[in-house]
Structures are given as structure tokens and as C-alpha cells.
NUFIPA-185732 format. One record per residue (C-alpha): x, y, z. Coordinates in steps of 0.1 Angstrom, whole numbers, plus 5000, padded with zeros to 4 digits. Each point is the difference from the previous one (the first is absolute). Example, Ala and Ser with C-alpha at 12.3 -4.5 7.8 and 13.67 -1.06 7.14 Angstrom:
residues 2
pt x = 5123, y = 4955, z = 5078;
pt x = 5014, y = 5034, z = 4993;
end
This chain:
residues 87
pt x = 3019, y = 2878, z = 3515;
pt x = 5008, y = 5007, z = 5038;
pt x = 5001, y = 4983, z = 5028;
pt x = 4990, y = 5007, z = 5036;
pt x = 5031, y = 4994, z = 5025;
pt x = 4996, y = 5001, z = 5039;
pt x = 5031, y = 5012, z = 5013;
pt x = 5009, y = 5008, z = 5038;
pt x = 5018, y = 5031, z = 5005;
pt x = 5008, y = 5023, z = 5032;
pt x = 4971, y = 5022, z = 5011;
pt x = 5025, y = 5032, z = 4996;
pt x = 5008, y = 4989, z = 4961;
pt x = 4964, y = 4996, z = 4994;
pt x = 4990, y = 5034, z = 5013;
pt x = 5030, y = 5021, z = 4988;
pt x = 4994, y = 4983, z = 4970;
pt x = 4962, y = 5006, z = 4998;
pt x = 5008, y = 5039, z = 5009;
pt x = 5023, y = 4998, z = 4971;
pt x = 4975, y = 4991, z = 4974;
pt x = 4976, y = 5024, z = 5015;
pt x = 5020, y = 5028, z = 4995;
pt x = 5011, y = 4988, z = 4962;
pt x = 4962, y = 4997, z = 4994;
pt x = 5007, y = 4966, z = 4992;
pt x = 4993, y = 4960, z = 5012;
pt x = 5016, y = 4979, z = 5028;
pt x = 5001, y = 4981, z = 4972;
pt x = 5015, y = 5015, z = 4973;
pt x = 5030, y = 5016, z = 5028;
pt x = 5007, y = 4960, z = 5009;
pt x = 5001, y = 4990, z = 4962;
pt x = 5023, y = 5030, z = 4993;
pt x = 5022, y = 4992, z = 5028;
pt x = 5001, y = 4965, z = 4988;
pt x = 5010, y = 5008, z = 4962;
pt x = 5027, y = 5020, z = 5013;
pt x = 5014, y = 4974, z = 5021;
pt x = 4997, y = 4975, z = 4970;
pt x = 5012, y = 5020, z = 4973;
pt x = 5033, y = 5009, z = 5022;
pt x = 4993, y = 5036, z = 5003;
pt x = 5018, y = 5009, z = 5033;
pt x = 4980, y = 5012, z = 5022;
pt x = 5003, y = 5043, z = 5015;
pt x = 5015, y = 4988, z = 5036;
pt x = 5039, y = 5002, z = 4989;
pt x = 5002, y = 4978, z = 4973;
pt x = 4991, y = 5028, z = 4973;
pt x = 5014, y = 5038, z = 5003;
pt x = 4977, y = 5021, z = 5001;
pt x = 5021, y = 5039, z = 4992;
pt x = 4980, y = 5028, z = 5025;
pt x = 4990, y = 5028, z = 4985;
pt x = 5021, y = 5027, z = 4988;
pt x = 4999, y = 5037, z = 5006;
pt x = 4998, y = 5024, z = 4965;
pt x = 5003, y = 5033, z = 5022;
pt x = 5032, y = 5018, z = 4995;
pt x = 5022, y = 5024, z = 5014;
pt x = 5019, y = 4985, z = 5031;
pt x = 5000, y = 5011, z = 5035;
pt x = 4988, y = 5034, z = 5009;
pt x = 5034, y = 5025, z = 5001;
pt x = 5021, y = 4997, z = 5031;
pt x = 4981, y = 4967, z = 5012;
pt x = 5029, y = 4973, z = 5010;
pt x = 4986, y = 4964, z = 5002;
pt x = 5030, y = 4994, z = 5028;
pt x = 4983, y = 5027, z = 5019;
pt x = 4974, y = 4979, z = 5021;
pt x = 4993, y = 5032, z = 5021;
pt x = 4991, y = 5024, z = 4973;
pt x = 4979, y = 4970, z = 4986;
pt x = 4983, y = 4996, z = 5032;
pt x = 4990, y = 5038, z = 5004;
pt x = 4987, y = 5001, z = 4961;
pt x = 4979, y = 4972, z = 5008;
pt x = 4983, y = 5014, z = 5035;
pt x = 5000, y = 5032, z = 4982;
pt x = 4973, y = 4983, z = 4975;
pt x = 4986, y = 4985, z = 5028;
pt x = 4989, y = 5032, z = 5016;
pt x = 4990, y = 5014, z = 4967;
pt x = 4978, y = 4971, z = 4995;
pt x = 4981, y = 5006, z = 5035;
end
């Protein structure tokens, strides 16, 4: 069975939160509940606590021939040259 709960929580919390849900297609409810059984099950929570690894590249074959990363000049020029190609 469940039980209604009045809680008082920060305006910003409650909209971020309610835009969270929104975009899940999901309740106010059910993101609360969630966030609760995390906290009570010791899950650590995405802010630090747990690593999270970014993603890694698959593409292979290195630097393009004669490109030196210490060259901050070259890599400058190679990156307004794709500006202007991009225009």
C-alpha cells in the first residue's frame, strides 16, 4: 500500500525535478521514489562518489602525417583553415 507524504522542498529542486520526469516520460513521483531507493539502498549517487569512464574513441590511425601536438601554431591554422571551409 502507499502513502501520501507532504514534503517541502526548494522551488528550483521541484522544477528541475519536474522537467526531469517530463523528459523521462515519467512521474514526479516515480523520479522522488527512485531517488529515494538509491539513497537507501547505498548506491552512491553520479556527483563524484561513483566513476563514471567517458566515452572512448574506436577511430584509428593517429595524427594526420607531419601534425606535432607541441606545435600550437600549426594547430591553430588547421583549425581556422576548417573554419573558413565551413563558411
Amino acid at each position: 500500500m502507499t502513502e501520501r507524504t507532504t514534503v517541502r522542498l526548494p522551488d528550483d529542486l521541484v522544477r528541475r525535478a519536474k522537467r526531469k520526469a517530463a523528459a523521462e516520460g515519467r512521474s514526479l513521483t516515480s523520479l522522488i521514489e527512485e531517488g529515494l531507493r538509491r539513497v537507501l539502498n547505498g548506491r552512491k549517487s553520479a556527483n563524484g562518489s561513483e566513476r563514471i569512464l567517458p566515452p572512448v574513441a574506436k577511430e584509428t590511425g593517429g595524427l594526420q602525417p607531419g601534425l606535432h601536438l607541441d606545435d600550437t601554431a600549426a594547430l591553430q591554422e588547421l583549425d581556422d583553415l576548417e573554419y573558413v571551409r565551413r563558411l
